[in-house]
PyMOL commands that place a pseudoatom at each C-alpha (Angstrom):
pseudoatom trace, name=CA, resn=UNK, resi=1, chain=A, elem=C, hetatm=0, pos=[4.086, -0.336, -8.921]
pseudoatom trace, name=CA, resn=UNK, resi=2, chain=A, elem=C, hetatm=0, pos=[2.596, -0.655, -11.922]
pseudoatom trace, name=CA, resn=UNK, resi=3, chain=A, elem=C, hetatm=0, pos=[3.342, -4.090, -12.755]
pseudoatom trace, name=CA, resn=UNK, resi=4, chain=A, elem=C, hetatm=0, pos=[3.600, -6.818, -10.294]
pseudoatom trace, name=CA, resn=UNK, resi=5, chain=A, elem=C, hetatm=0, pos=[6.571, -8.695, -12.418]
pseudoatom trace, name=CA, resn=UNK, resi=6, chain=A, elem=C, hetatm=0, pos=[8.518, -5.078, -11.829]
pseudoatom trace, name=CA, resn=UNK, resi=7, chain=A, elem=C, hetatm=0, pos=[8.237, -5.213, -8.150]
pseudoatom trace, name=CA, resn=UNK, resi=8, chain=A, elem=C, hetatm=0, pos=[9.972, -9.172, -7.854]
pseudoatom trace, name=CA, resn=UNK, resi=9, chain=A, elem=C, hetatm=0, pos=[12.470, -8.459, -10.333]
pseudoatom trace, name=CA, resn=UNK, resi=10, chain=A, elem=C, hetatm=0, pos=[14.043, -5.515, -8.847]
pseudoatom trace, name=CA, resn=UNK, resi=11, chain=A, elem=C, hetatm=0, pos=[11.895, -3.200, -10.296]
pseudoatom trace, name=CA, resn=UNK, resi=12, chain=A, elem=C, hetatm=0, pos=[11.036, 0.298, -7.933]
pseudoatom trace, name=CA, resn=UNK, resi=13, chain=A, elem=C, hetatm=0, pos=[8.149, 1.394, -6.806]
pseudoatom trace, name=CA, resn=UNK, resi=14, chain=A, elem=C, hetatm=0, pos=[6.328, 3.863, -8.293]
pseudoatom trace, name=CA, resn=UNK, resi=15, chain=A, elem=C, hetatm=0, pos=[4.813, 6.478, -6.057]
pseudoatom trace, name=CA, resn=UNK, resi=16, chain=A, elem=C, hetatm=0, pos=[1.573, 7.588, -7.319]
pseudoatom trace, name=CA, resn=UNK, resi=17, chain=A, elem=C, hetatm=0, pos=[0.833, 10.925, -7.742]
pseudoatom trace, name=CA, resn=UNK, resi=18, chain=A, elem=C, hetatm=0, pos=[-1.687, 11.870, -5.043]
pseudoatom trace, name=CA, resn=UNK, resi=19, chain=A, elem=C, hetatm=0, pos=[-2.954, 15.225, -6.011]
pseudoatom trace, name=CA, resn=UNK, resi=20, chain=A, elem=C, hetatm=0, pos=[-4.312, 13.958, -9.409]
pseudoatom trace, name=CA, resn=UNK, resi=21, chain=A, elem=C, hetatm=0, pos=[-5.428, 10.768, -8.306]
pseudoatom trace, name=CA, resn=UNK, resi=22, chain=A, elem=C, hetatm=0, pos=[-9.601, 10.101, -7.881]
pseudoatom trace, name=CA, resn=UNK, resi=23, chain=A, elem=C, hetatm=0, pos=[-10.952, 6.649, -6.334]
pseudoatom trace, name=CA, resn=UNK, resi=24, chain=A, elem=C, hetatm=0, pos=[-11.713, 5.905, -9.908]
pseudoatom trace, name=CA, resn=UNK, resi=25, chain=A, elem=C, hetatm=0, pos=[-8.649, 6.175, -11.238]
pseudoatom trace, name=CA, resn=UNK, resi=26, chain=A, elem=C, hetatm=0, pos=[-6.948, 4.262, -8.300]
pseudoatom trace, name=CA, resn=UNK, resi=27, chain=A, elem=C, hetatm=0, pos=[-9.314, 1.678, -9.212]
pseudoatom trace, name=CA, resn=UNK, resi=28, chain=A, elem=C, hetatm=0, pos=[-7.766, 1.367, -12.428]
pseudoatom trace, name=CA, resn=UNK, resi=29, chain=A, elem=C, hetatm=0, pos=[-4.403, 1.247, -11.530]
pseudoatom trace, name=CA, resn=UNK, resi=30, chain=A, elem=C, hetatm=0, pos=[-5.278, -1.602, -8.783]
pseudoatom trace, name=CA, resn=UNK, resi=31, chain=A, elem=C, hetatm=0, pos=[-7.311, -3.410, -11.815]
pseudoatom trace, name=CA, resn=UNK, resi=32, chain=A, elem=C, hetatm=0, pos=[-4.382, -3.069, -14.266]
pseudoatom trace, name=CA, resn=UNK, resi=33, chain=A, elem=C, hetatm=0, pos=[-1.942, -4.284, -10.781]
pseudoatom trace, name=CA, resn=UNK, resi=34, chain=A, elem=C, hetatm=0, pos=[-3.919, -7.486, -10.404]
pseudoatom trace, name=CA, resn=UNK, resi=35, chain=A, elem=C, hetatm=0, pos=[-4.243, -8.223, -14.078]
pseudoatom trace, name=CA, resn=UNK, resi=36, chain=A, elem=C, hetatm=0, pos=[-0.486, -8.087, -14.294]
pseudoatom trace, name=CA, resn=UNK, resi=37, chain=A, elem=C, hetatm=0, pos=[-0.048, -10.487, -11.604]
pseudoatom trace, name=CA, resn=UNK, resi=38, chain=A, elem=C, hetatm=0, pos=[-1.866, -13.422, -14.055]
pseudoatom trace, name=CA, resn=UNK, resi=39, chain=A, elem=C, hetatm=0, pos=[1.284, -13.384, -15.995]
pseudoatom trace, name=CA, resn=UNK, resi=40, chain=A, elem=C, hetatm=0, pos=[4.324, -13.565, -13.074]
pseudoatom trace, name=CA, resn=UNK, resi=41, chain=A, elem=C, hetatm=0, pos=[6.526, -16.817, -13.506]
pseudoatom trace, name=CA, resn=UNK, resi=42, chain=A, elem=C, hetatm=0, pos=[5.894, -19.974, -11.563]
pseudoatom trace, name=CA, resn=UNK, resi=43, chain=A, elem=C, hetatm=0, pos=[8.666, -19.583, -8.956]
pseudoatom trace, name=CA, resn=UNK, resi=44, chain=A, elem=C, hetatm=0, pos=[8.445, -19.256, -5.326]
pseudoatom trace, name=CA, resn=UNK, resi=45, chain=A, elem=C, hetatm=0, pos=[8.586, -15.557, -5.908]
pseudoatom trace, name=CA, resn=UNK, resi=46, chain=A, elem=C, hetatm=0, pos=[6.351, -15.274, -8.842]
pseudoatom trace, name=CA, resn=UNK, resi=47, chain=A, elem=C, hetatm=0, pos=[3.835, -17.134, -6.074]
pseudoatom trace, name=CA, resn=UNK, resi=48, chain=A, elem=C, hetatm=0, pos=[4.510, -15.001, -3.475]
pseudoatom trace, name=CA, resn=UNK, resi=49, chain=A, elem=C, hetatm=0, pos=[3.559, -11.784, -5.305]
pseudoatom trace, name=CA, resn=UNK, resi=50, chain=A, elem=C, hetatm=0, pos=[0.679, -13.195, -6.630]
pseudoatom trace, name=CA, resn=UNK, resi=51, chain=A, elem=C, hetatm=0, pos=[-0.305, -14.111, -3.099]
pseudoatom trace, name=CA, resn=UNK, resi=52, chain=A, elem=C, hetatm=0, pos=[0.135, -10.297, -1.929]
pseudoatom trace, name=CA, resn=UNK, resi=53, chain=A, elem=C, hetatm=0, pos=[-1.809, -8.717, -5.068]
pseudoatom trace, name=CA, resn=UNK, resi=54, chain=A, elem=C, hetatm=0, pos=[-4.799, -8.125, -2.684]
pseudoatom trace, name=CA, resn=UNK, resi=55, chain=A, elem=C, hetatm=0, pos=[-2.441, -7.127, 0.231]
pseudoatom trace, name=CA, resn=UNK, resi=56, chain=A, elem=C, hetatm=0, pos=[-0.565, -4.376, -1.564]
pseudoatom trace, name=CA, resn=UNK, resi=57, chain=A, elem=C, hetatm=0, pos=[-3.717, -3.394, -3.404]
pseudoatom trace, name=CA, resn=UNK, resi=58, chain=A, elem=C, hetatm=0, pos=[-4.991, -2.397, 0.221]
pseudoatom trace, name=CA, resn=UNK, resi=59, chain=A, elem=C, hetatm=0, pos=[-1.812, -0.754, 1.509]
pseudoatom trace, name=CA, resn=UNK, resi=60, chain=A, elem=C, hetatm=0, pos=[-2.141, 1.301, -1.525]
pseudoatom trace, name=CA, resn=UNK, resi=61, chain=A, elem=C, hetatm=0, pos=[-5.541, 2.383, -0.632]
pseudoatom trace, name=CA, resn=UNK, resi=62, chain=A, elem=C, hetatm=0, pos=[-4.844, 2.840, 3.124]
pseudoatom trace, name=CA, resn=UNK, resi=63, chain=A, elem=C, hetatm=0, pos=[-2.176, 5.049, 2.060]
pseudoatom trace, name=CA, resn=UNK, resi=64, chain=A, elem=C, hetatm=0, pos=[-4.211, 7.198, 0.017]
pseudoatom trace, name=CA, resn=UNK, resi=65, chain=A, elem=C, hetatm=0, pos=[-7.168, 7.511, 2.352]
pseudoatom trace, name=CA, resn=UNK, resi=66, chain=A, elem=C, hetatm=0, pos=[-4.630, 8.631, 5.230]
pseudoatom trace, name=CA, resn=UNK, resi=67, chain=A, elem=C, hetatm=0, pos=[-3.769, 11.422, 2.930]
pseudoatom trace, name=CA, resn=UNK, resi=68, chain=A, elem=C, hetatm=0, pos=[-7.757, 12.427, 2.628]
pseudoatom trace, name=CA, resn=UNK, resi=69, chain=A, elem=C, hetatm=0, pos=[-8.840, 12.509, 6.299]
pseudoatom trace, name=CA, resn=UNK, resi=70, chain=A, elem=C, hetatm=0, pos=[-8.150, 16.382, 6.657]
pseudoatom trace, name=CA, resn=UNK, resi=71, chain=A, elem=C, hetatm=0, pos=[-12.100, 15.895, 4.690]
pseudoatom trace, name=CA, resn=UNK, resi=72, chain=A, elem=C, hetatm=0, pos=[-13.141, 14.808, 7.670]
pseudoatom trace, name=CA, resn=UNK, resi=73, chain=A, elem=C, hetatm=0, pos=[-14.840, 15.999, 11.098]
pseudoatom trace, name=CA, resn=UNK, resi=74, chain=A, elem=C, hetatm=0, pos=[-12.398, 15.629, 13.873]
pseudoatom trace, name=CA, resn=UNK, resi=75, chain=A, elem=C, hetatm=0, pos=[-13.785, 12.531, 15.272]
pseudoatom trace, name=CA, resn=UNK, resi=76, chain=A, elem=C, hetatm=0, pos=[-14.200, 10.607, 12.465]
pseudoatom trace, name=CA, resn=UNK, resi=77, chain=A, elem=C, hetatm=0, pos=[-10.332, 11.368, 11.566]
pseudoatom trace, name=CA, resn=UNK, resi=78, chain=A, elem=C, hetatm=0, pos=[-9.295, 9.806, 14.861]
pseudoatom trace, name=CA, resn=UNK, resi=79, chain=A, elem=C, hetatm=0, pos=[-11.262, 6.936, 14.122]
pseudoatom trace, name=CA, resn=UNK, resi=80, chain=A, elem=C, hetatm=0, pos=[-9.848, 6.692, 10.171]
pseudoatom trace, name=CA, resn=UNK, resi=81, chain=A, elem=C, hetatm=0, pos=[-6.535, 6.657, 11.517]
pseudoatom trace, name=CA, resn=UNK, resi=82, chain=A, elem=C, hetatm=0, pos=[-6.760, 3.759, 13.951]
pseudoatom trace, name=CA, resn=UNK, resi=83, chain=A, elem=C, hetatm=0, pos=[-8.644, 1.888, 11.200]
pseudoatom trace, name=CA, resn=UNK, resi=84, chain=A, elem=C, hetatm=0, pos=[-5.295, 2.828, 8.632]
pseudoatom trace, name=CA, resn=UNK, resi=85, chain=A, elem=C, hetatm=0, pos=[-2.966, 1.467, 11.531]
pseudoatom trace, name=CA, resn=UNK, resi=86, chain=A, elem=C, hetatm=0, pos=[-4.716, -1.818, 11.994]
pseudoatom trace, name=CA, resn=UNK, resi=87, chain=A, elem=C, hetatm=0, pos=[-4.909, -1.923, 8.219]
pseudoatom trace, name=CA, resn=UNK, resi=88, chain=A, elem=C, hetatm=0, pos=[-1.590, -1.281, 7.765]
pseudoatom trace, name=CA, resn=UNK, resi=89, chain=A, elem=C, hetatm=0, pos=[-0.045, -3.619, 10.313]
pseudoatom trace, name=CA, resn=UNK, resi=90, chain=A, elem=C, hetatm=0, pos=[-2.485, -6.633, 8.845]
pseudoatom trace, name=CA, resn=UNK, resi=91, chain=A, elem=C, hetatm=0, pos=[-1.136, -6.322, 5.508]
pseudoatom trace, name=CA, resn=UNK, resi=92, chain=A, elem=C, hetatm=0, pos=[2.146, -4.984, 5.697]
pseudoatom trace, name=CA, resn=UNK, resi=93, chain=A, elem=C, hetatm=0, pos=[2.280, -7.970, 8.316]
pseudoatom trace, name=CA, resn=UNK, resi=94, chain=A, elem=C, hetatm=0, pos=[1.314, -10.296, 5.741]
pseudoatom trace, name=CA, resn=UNK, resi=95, chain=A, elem=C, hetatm=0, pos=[3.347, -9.540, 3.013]
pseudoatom trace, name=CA, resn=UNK, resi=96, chain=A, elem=C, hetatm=0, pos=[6.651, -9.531, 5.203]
pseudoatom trace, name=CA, resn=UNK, resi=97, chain=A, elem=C, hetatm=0, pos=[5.564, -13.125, 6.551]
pseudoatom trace, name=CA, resn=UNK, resi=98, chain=A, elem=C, hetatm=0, pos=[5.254, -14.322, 3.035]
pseudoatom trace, name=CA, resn=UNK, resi=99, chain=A, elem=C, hetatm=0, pos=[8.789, -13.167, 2.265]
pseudoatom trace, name=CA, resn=UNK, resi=100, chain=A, elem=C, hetatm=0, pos=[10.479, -14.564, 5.315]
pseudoatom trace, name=CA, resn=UNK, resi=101, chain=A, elem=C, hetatm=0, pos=[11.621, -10.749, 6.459]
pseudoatom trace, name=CA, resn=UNK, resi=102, chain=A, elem=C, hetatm=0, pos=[14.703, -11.324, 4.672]
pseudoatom trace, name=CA, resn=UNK, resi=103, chain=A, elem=C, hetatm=0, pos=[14.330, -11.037, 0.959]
pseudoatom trace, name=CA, resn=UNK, resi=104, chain=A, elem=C, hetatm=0, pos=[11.072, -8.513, 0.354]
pseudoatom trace, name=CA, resn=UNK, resi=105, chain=A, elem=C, hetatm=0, pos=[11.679, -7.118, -2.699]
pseudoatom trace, name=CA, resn=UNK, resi=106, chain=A, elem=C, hetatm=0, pos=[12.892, -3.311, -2.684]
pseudoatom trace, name=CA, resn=UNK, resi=107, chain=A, elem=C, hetatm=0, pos=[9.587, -2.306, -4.066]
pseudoatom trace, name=CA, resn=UNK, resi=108, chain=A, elem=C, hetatm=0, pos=[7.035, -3.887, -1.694]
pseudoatom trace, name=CA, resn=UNK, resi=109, chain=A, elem=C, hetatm=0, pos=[9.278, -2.536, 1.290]
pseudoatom trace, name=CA, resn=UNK, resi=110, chain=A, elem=C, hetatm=0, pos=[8.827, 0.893, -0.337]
pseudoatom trace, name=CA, resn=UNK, resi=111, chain=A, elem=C, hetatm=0, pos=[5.101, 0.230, -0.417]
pseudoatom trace, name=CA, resn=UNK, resi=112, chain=A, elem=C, hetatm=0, pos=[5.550, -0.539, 3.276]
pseudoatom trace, name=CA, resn=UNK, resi=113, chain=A, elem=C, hetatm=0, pos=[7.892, 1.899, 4.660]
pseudoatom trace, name=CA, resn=UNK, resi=114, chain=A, elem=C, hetatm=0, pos=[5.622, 4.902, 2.892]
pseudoatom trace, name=CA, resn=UNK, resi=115, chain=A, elem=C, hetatm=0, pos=[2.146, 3.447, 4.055]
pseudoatom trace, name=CA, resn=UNK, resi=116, chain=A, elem=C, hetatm=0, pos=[3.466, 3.520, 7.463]
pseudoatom trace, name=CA, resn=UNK, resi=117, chain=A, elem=C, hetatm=0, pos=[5.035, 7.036, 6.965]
pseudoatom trace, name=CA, resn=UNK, resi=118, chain=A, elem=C, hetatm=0, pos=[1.895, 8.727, 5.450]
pseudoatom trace, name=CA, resn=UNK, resi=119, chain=A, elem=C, hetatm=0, pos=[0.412, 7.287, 9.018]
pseudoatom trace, name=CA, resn=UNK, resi=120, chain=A, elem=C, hetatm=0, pos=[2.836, 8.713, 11.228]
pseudoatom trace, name=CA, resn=UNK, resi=121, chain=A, elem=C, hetatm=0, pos=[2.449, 12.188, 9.444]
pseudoatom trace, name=CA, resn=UNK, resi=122, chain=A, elem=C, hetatm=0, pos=[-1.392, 12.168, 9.816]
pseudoatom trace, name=CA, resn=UNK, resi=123, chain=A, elem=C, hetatm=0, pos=[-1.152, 11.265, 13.032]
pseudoatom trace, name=CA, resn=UNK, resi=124, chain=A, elem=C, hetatm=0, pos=[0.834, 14.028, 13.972]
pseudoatom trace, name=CA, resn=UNK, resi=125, chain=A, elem=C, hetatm=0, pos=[-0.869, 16.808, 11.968]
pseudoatom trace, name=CA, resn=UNK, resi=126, chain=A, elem=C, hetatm=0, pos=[-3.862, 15.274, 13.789]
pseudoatom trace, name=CA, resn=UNK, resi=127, chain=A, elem=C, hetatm=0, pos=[-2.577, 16.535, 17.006]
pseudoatom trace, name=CA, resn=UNK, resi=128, chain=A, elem=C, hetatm=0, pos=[-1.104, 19.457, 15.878]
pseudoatom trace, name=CA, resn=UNK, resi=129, chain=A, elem=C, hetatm=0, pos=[-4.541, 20.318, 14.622]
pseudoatom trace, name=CA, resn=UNK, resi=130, chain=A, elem=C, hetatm=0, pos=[-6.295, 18.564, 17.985]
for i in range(1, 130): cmd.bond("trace and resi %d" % i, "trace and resi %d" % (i + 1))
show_as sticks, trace
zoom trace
């Protein structure tokens, strides 16, 4: 997603490229994301978006982190990925309340369906590896 008037007009989401990505340069993207979001129309829609700026913005970062955890000691990657599920579920959660379920744009349900994905993987490499 790289602008937030994209994601409620139709617009896809744009999976971001993990292996060149740094925090800094996520950082960027998230500060260009919210910037956009000053400019989306006044319509329920426009309001709703603007209301999940901070909400993707984490799911984003969740979703990257899960993909870093093979960093870290055993232990600390169990407790990384129980943090990413309760972060997940709070903000996926809170973006599918503020659309109702029934008309999330295609691109935040991407957002959703790969944060939760990225999880499931981790989690099971994690126990492959355990």
């Amino acid at each position: 997603m790289n602008n937030a008037n994209e994601v409620i007009e139709g617009g896809s989401y744009e999976k971001l490229p993990v292996e060149a990505l740094t925090w800094t340069a996520m950082l960027g993207h998230w500060v260009e994301f919210a910037r956009s979001a000053v400019g989306l129309p006044a319509s329920d829609a426009g309001q709703r978006m603007r209301a999940s700026v901070g909400d993707v913005i984490m799911l984003q970062a969740v979703w990257y982190a899960v993909q870093k955890l093979d960093v870290l000691a055993e232990d600390e990657r169990a407790i990384g990925l129980d943090r990413a599920g309760v972060l997940i579920e709070k903000h996926a959660g809170a973006i599918e309340k503020r659309w109702h379920g029934g008309d999330l744009p295609e691109g935040l349900t991407s957002l959703i369906v790969d944060a939760k994905a990225v999880l499931v993987a981790a989690r099971e490499a994690s126990r492959q590896q355990g």
